[in-house]
N, C-alpha and C positions, 0 to 999 in steps of 0.2 A: 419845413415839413407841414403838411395840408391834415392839422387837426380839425376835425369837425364833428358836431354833434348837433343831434337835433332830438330834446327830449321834450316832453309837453310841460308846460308850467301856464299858472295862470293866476290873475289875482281878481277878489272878489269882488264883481260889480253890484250896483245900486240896484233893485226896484222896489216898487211901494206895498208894503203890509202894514198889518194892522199889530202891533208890537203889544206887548200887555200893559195895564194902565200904568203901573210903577217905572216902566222904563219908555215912556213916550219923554219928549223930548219937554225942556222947559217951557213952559206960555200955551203948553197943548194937554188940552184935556178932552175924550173921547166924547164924542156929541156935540161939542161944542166949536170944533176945530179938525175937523177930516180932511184938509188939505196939506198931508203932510208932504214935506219936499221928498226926494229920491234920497239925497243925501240924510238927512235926518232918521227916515227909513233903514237906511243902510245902518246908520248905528245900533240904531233900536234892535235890529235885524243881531247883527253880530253879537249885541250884549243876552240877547233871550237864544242865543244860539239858532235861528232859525234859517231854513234852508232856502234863502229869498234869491235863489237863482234859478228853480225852477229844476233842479236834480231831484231826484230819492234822497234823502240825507246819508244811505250806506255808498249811493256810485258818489255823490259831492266826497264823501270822508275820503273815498277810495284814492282817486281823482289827486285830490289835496296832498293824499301823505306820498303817495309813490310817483305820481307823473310830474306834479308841477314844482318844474328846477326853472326852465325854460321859456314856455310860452305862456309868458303874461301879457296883460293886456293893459298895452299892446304887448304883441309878443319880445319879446329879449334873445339875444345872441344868434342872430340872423334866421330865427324861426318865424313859419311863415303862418302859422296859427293857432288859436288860442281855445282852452277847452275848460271853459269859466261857467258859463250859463246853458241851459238848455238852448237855447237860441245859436247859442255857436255849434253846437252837435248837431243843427237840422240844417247848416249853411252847407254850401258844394262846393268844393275843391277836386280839380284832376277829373273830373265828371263823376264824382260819388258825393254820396253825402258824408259828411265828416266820422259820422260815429260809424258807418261803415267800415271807414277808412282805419280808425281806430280799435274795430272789431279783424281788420285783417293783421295790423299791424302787433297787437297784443299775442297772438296765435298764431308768427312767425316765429320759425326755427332758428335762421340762421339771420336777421337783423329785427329781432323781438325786439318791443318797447315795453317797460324803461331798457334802455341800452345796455349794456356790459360796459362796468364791472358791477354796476348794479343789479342786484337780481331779480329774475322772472317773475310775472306774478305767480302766486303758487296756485293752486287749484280753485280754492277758497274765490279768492280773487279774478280768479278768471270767471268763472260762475257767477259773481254781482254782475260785471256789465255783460256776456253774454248772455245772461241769461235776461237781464231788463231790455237791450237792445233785441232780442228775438221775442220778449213782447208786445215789444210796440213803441218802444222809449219816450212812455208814457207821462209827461208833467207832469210833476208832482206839485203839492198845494200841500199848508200848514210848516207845523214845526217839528224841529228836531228834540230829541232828547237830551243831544248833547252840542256842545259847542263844534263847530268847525275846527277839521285838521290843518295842519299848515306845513309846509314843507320844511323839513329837516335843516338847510342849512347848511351853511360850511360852519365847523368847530372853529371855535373862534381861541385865539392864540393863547399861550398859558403868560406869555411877554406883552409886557408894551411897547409898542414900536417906539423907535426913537429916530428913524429917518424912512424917509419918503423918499422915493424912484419917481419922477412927471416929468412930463415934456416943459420945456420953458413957458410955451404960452400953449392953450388948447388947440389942440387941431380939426381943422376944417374938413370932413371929408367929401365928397361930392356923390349926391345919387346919380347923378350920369357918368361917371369915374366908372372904374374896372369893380366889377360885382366882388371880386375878391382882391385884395388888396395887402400887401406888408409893406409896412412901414417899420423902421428903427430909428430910434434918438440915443444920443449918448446922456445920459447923468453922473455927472462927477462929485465924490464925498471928498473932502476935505480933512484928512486926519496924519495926528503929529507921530500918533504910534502903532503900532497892530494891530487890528481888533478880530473879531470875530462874528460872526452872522451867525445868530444860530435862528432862526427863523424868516420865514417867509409868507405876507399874505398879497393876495393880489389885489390892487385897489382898481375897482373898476371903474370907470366915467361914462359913455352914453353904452348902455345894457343892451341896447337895440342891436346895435352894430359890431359890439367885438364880441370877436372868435374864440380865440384864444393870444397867449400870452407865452411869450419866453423870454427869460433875463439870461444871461451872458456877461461874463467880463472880461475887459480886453487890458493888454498888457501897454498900450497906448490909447491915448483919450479919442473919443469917437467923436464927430459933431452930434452937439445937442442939437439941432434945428432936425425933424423929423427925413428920412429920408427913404426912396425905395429901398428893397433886401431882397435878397433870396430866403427862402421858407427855411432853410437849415442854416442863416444867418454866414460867418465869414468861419475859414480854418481858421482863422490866427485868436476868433474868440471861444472862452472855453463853456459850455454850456453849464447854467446850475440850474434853473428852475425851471417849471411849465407850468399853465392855468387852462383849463376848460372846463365848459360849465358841466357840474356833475360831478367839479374835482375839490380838492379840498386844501386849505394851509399847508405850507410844510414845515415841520419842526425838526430842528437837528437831533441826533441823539447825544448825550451828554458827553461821549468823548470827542468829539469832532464840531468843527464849524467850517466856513469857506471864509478867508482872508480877506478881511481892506488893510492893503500895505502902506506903511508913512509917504507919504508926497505924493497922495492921491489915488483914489478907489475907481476905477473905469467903467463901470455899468453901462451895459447897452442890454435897451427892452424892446422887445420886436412887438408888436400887437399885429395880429391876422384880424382884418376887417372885411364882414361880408356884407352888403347890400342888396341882395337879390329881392328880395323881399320889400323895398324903400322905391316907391316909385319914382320913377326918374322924375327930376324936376324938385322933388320935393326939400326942403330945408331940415339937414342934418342937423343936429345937436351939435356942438365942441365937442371934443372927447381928451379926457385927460389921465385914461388912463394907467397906469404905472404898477409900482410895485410898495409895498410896505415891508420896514424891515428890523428886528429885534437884535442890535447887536452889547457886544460886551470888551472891556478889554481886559477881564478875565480872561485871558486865552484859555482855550480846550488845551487837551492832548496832542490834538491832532489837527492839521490841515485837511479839508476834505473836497475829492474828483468826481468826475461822471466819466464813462467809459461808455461808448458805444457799443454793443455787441450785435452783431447779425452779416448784412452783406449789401454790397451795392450793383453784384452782376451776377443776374441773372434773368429769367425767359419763362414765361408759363406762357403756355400753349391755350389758343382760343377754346373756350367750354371746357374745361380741364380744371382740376381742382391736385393742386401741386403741393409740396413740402419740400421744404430746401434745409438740409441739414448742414450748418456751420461750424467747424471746430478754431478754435484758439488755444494755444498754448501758453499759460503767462509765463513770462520772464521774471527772471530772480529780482528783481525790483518791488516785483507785487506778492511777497513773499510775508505771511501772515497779515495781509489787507483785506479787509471785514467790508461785506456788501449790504448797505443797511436799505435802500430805495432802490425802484425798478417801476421805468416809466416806459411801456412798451407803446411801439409806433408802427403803424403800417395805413394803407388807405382804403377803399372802399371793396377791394376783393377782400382783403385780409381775415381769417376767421379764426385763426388758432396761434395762439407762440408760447415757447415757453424756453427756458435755461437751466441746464443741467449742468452739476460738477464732476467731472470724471478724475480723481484721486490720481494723481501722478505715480506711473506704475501697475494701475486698475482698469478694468473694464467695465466697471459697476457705475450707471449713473444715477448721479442722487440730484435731483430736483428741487431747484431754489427755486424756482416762480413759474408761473402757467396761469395763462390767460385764454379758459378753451375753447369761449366764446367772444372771439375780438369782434371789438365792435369800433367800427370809423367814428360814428356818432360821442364816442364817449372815453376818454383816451386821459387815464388819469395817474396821479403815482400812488403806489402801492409799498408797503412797510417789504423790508427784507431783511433776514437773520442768517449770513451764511461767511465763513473765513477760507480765504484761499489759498494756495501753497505753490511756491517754485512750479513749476510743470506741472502744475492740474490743467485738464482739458476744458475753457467753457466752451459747451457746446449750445448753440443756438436753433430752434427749430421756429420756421414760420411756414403757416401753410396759408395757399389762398382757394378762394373759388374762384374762378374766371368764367364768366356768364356773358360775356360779351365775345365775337366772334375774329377780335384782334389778339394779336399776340402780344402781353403785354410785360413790358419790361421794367428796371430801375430809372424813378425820373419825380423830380418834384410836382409834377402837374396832377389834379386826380384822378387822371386817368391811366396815369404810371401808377407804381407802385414801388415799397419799403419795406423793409425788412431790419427794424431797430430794436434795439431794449438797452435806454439808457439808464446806466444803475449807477447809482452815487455809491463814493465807495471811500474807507480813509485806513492809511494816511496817504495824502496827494501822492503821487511821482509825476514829477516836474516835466512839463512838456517840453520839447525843443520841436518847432517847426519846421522842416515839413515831417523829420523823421519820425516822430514822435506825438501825437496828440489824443483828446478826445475820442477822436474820431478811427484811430490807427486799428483797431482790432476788425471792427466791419471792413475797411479797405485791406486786411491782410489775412481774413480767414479762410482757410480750406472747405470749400461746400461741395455738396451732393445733392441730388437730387433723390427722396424717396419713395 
């Protein structure tokens, strides 16, 4: 599956001020010593809170807390520029100038930046940069009042991991290679009795070039040595997790974990690697990115699954903005199973999804999750609180826009399109391939067009 996002992130570069006398740097005293370095500067800078990149200090705050996940500098996760200093706002890209570019992008309806599921700027917000961009996005000079903001971050785990997911040795990727790229390795744990995962963080390696991130486990060992994949990985493995940037850890809820069985744990991590942005020629970093992971042999209560929900055929029509409604019925198997996560998946038409429970016997749908502004760029897991019974209906809704003048159907490229929402959910019920997997409810639902 073709996660992708592109949100602006950036981190603070150097130039030269005059910092106040208490915080100049050691062996430098004012009058006597004016040749301070950039980097010296830069601290001095950071510690007196000043705004030595050449913003307003309310668009730098701005800037800081809501756009920069993304594009630092250099930029990170296949983004192709950075929105750090005044000097990056006046460069040109796509033949505009960037804070243009930024001014169209903020004030889009249907692929606004920051992306979804993050929210819009609110009005307030929208007002500091257009309003400083429509007068002139004027340099600013001196200092702040206050320290710089810094970007939120992923919530960092309430566990200490105890095992690590990584390729045997780093991998090489190539900037004249395929501009998008999956690769899978196997990781194998070694354990004599059950255990339990109840947590997951993603451990990243070169920032520049991965996408995103999916773990899976297979019921047989995979090769460790890196290899091609398909974007939805193999049937035979069962999906547990995903990473993209914008997205967060994921923690179990305390009745449930996903299994390592005794005589060994099968992990396969897929990393989506993009390049577009890496001029050909140029020399990649290793990348050794993986998975981090908190487990226990406290068993939970429960074994815990992902279920696909949505559909894999269907047709939206050139310039047309579609909805394709999906029904499933669970089987007595899934009869008082609690849907605690919902990681919803589509590609670059995609604008709306969402999943409803229709009561077995009922025509009343009660809505577990909705996503009303999908966004390609930003495709993350979300908490979910819903239990479901013998013959309840889930119903699936994904709607696209189609802006392009092909007919566009199901297919892993981005120019195809999905229709996913994978919800973790406990207690397991036990796959049997092919009749039965992850994956079964998208390949056997009833859809409509609305």
């Amino acid at each position: 599956m073709r996660l992708c996002v592109s949100v602006i992130l950036a981190t603070l570069v150097a130039c030269t001020v005059e910092p106040p006398e208490n915080d100049l740097p050691s062996g430098h005293t004012r009058g006597t010593d004016t040749s301070i370095s950039p980097a010296d500067a830069e601290n001095a800078a950071n510690a007196a809170g000043v705004a030595s990149n050449g913003l307003p200090c309310d668009v730098d705050e701005l800037l800081a807390k809501r756009c920069r996940t993304c594009h630092s500098s250099p930029p990170q996760f296949g983004a192709g520029t950075s929105l750090v200093t005044w000097d990056d706002l006046q460069k040109s890209r796509d033949g505009k100038k960037v804070l243009d570019l930024v001014k169209d992008r903020i004030n889009e309806d249907a692929s606004a930046m920051p992306p979804s599921p993050q929210p819009h700027l609110d009005a307030k917000e929208l007002a500091t940069l257009d309003d400083w961009i429509a007068g002139g996005a004027k340099k600013a000079e001196g200092l702040c009042s206050a320290g710089r903001a810094t970007p939120s971050g992923v919530k960092p785990l309430s566990c200490k991991p105890d095992t690590t997911l990584k390729p045997k040795k780093p991998i090489q990727i190539s900037a004249s290679g395929p501009r998008d790229l999956y690769l899978c390795y196997g990781a194998e744990v070694s354990v004599t009795k059950k255990r339990h995962v109840t947590a997951f963080a993603p451990k990243l390696g070169n920032k520049k070039i991965v996408h995103h991130i999916l773990l899976f486990r297979s019921d047989l060992p995979v090769p460790q040595d890196p290899f091609p994949c398909d974007g939805i990985g193999s049937i035979g493995w069962k999906l547990v997790a995903g990473w993209a940037p914008g997205g967060d850890n994921l923690e179990m809820p305390p009745e449930a974990g996903y299994p390592e069985n005794p005589g060994g744990a099968h992990w396969v991590v897929q990393v989506h690697y993009n390049t577009q942005n890496v001029p050909a020629g140029t020399t990649i970093d290793p990348d050794e990115t993986g998975y981090d992971l908190c487990t226990t042999d406290e068993l939970r209560a429960n074994d815990a699954g992902v279920l696909a929900f949505g559909s894999v055929a269907f047709a939206i029509p050139p310039r047309a903005t579609e909805t394709l409604r999906c029904d499933y019925a669970l089987p007595i198997v899934f009869e008082g199973a609690h849907f605690f996560n919902s990681s919803p998946h589509m590609h670059k038409f995609g604008a709306g999804i969402s999943l409803d429970r229709i009561p077995f016997g009922s025509t009343k749908e009660e809505r577990i999750y909705e996503q009303k502004d999908f966004s390609f760029e930003a495709q993350t897991n979300t908490k979910m609180n819903a239990t479901v019974h013998t013959g309840d209906i889930l119903r699936t809704r994904c709607t696209w826009k189609n802006t392009s003048d092909q007919l566009v159907t199901w297919g892993e490229a981005t120019d195809n399109e999905m229709c996913f929402d994978f919800v973790g959910y406990y207690p397991y019920v036990p796959e049997v391939p092919p009749a039965f997997t992850w994956a079964t409810p998208s390949w056997t639902s009833l859809c409509v067009s609305e």
